[in-house]
VMD Tcl script that builds the backbone (N, CA, C; Angstrom):
set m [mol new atoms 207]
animate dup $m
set s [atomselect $m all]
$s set {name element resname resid chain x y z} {
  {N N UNK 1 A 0.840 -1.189 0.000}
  {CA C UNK 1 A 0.000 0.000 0.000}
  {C C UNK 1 A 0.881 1.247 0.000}
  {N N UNK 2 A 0.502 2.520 -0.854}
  {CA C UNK 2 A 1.174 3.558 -0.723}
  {C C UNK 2 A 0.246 4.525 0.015}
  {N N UNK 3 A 0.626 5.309 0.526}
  {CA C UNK 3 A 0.099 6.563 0.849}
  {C C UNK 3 A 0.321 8.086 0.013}
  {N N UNK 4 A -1.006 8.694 -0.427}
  {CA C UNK 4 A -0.786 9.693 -0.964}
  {C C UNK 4 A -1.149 10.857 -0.372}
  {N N UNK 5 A -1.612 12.059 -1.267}
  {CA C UNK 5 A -2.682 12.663 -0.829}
  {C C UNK 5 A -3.584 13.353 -1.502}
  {N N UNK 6 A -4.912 13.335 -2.035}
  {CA C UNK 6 A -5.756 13.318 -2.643}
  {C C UNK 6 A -6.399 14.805 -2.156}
  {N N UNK 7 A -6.530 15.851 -3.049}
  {CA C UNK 7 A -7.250 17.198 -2.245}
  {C C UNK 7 A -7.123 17.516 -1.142}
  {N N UNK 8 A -5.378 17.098 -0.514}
  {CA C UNK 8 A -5.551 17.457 0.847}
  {C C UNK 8 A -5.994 16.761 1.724}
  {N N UNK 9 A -6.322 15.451 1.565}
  {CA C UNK 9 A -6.784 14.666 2.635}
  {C C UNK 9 A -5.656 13.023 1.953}
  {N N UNK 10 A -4.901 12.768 2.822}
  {CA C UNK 10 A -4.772 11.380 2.788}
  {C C UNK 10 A -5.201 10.078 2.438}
  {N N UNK 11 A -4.827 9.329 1.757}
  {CA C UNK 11 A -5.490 7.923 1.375}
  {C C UNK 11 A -4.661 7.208 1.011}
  {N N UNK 12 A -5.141 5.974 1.140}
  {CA C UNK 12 A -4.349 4.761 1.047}
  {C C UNK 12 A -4.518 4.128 -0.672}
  {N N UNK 13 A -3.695 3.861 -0.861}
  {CA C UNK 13 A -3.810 3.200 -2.227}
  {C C UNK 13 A -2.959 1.837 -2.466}
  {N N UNK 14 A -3.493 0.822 -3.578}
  {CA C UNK 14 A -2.874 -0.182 -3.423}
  {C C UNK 14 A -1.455 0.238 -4.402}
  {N N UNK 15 A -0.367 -0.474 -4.580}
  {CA C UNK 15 A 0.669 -0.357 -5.076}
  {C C UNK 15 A 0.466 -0.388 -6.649}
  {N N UNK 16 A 1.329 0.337 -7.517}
  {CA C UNK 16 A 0.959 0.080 -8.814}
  {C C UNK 16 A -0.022 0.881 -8.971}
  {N N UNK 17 A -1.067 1.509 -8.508}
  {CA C UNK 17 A -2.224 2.020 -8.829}
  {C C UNK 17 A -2.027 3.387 -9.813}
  {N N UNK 18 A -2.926 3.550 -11.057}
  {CA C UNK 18 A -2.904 4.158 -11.779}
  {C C UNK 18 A -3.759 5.918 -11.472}
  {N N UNK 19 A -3.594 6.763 -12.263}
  {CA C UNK 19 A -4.607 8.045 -12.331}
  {C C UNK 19 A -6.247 7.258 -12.500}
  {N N UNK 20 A -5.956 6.859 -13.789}
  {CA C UNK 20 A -7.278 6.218 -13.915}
  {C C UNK 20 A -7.952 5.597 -12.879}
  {N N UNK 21 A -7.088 4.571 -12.187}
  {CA C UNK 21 A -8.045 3.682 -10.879}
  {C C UNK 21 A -8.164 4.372 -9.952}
  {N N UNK 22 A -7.238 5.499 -10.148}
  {CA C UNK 22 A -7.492 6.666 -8.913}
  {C C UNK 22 A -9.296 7.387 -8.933}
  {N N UNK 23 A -9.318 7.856 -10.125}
  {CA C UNK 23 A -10.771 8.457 -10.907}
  {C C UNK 23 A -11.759 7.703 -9.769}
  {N N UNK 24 A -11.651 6.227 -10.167}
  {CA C UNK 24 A -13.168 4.848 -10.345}
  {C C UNK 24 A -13.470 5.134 -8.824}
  {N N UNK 25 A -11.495 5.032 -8.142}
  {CA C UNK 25 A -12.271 4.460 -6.305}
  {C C UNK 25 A -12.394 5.754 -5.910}
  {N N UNK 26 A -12.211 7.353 -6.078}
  {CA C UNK 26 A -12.621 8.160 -5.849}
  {C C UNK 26 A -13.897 8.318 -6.446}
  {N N UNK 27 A -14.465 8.074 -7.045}
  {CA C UNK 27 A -16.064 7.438 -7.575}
  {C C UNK 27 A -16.423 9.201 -8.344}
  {N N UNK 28 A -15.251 9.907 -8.954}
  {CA C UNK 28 A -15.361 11.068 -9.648}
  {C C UNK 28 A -16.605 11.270 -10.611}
  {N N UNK 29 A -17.699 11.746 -10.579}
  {CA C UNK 29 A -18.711 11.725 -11.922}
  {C C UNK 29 A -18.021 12.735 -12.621}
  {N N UNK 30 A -18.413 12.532 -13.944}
  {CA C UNK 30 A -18.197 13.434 -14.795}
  {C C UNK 30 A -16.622 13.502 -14.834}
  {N N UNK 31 A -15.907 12.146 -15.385}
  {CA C UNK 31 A -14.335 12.834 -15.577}
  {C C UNK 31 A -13.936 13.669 -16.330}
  {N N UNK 32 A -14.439 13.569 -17.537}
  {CA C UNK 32 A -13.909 14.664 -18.973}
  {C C UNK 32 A -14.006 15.717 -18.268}
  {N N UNK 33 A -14.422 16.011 -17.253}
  {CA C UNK 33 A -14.493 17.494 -16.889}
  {C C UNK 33 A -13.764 17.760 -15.842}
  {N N UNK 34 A -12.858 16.747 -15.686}
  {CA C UNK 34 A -11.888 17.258 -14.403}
  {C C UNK 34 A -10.333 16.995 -15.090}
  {N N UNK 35 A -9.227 18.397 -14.862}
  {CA C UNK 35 A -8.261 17.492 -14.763}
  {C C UNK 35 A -7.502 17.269 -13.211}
  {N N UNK 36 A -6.649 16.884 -14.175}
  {CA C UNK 36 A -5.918 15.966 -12.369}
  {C C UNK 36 A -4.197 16.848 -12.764}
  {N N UNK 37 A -3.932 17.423 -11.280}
  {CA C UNK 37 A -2.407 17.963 -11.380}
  {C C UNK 37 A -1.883 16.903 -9.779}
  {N N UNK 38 A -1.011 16.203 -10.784}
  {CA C UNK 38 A -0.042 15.322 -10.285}
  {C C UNK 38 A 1.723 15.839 -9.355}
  {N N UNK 39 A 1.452 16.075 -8.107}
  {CA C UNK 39 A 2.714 16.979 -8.053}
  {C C UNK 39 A 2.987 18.579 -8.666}
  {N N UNK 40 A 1.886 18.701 -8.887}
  {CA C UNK 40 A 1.570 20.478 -9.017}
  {C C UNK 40 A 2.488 20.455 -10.270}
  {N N UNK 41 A 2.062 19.389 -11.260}
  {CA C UNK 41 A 1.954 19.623 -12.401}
  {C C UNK 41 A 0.649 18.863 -13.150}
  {N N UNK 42 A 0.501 19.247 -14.530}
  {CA C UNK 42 A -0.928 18.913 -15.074}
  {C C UNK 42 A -0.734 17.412 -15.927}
  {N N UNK 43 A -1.570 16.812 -15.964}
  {CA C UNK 43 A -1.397 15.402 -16.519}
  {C C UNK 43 A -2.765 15.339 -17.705}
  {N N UNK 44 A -2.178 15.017 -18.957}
  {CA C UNK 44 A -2.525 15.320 -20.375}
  {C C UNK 44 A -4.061 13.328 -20.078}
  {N N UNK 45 A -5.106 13.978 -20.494}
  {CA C UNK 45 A -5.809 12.829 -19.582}
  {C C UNK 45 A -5.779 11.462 -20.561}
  {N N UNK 46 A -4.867 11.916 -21.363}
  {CA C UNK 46 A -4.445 10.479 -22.204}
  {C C UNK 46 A -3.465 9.576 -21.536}
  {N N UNK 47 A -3.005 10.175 -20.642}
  {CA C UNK 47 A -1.356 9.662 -19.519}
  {C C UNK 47 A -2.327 9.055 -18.691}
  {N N UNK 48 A -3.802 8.837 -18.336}
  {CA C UNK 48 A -4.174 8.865 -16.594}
  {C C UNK 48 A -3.896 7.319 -16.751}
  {N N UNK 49 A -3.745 6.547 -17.607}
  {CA C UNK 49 A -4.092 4.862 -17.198}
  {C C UNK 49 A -2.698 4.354 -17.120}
  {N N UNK 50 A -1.768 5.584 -17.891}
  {CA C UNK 50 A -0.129 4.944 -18.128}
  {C C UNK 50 A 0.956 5.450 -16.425}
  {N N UNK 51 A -0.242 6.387 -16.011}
  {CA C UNK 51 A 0.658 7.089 -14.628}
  {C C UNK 51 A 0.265 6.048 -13.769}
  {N N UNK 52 A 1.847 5.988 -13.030}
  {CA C UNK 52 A 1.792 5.092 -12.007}
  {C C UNK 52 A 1.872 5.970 -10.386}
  {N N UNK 53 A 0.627 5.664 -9.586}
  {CA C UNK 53 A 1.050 6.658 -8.422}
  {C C UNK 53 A 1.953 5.722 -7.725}
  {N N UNK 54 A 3.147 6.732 -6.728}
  {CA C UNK 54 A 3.970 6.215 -5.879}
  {C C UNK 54 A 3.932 6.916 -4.327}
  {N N UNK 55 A 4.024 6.247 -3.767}
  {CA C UNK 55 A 4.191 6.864 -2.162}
  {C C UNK 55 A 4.829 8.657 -1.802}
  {N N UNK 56 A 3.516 9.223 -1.311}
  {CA C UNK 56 A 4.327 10.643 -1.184}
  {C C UNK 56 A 3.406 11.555 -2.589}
  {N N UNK 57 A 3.098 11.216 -3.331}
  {CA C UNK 57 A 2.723 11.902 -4.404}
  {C C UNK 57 A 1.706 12.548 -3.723}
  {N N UNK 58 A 1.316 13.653 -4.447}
  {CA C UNK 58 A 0.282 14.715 -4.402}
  {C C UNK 58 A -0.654 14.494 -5.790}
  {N N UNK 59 A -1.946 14.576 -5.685}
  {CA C UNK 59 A -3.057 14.676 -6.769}
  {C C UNK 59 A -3.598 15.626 -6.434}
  {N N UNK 60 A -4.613 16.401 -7.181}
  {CA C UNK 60 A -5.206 17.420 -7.219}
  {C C UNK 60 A -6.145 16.940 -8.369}
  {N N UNK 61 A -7.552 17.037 -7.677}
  {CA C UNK 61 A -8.826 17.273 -9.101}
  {C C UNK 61 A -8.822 18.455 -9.141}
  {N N UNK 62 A -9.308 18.549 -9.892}
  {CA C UNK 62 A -9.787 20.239 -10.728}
  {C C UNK 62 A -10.773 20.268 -11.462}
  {N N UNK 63 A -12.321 20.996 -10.744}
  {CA C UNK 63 A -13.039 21.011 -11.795}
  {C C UNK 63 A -13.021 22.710 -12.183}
  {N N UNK 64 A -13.490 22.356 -13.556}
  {CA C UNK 64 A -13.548 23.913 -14.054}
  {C C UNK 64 A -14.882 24.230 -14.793}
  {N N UNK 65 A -15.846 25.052 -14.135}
  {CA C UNK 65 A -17.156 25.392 -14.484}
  {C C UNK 65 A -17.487 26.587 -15.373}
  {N N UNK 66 A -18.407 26.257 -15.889}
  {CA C UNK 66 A -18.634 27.578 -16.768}
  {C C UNK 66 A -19.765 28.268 -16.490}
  {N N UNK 67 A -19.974 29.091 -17.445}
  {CA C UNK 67 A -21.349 30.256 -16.850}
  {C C UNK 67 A -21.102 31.309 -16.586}
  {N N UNK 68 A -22.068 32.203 -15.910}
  {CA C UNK 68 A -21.447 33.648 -16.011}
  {C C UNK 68 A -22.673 34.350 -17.108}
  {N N UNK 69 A -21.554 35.577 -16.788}
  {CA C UNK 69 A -21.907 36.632 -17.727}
  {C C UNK 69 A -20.788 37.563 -18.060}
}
mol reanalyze $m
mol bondsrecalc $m
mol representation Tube
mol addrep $m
């Protein structure tokens, strides 16, 4: 198991675990509309199934809404 940290809150993850499996067990709706900054950098969401998280890493969702005037 690694430990990360997900928005600031801690979690456990199994080893090997990807962006993508990150998405499913964070149970994210609506992914196309989030990205994810990996270590306070941005991850292209074609990378999420090839990134491997490791112990210590930082994630960040990001949603970005529209509307206005």
């Amino acid at each position: 198991m690694a430990k990360i940290t997900v928005n600031g809150k801690t979690q456990e993850i199994e080893d090997n675990a990807t962006l993508a499996k990150l998405i499913v067990s964070n149970n994210i709706s609506q992914p196309d509309m989030v990205s994810i900054q990996l270590n306070e950098e941005f991850i292209l969401k074609n990378d999420y199934g090839s990134i491997t998280l490791k112990d210590g890493d930082t994630v960040d969702f990001l949603y970005f809404m529209g509307g206005g005037q």
